[in-house]
N, C-alpha and C positions, 0 to 999 in steps of 0.2 A: 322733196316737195318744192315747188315754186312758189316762186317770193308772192305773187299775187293768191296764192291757194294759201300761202301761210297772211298774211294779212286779213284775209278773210276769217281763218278762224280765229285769228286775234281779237275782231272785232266781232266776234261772235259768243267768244266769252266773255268781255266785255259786258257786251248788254243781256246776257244769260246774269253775270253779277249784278248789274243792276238793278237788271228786273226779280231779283231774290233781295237787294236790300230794301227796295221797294217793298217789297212783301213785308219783310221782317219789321222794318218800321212800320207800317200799318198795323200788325198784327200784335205787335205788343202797346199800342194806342188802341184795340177793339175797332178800329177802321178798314174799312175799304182803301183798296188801292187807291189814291187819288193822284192828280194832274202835278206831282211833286217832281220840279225840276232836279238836274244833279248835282246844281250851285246855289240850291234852295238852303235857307238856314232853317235849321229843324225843331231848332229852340221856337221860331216866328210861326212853323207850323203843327206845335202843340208838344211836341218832345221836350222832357222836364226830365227833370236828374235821375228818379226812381224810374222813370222807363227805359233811360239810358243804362242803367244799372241792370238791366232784365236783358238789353240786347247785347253785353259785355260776352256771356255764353255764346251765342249763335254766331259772333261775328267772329269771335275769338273762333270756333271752330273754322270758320272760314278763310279763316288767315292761316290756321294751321299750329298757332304759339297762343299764348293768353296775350290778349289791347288789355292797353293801359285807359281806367277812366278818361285821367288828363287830356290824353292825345286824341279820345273822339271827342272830347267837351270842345276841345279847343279849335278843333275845325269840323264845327254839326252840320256837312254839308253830305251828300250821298257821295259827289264826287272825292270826296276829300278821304271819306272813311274807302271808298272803293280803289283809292291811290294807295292808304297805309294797308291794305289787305291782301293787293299786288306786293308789294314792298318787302312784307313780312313774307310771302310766301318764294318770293326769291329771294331770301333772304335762309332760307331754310336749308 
């Protein structure tokens, strides 16, 4: 595969993860998808500790290994948790 066909799909899973932690955050708040950047803090847009507590499962499955509470409190940002998701999964 060429470096531009593989860049492509990079950046295609990419925001295939996005747009699913998108989901997932909405979903365990009873919301609609909204206008939530990937350097948005999640705490500022209604994510509070018991809901964090709820997307520990789904993200954990998406990484592959169990997240540590800690490590998504401490950076509630979509980009942040979609860096430690990458991480873990090469990491695997």
């Amino acid at each position: 595969m060429n470096e531009p066909a593989i860049a492509a799909r990079v950046m295609l899973e990419a925001e295939t993860m996005m747009t699913e932690l998108r989901a997932l955050f909405a979903g365990v708040l009873d919301d609609e998808v909204r206008d939530i950047e990937p350097g948005d803090n999640l705490f500022g847009c209604g994510l509070h500790s018991l809901a964090l507590m709820r997307l520990i499962p789904p993200l954990s499955q998406l990484a592959g290994t169990r997240l540590d509470y800690d490590d998504l409190a401490r950076q509630p940002t979509l980009a942040a948790w979609q860096a430690l998701i990458e991480r873990s999964r090469a990491g695997r």
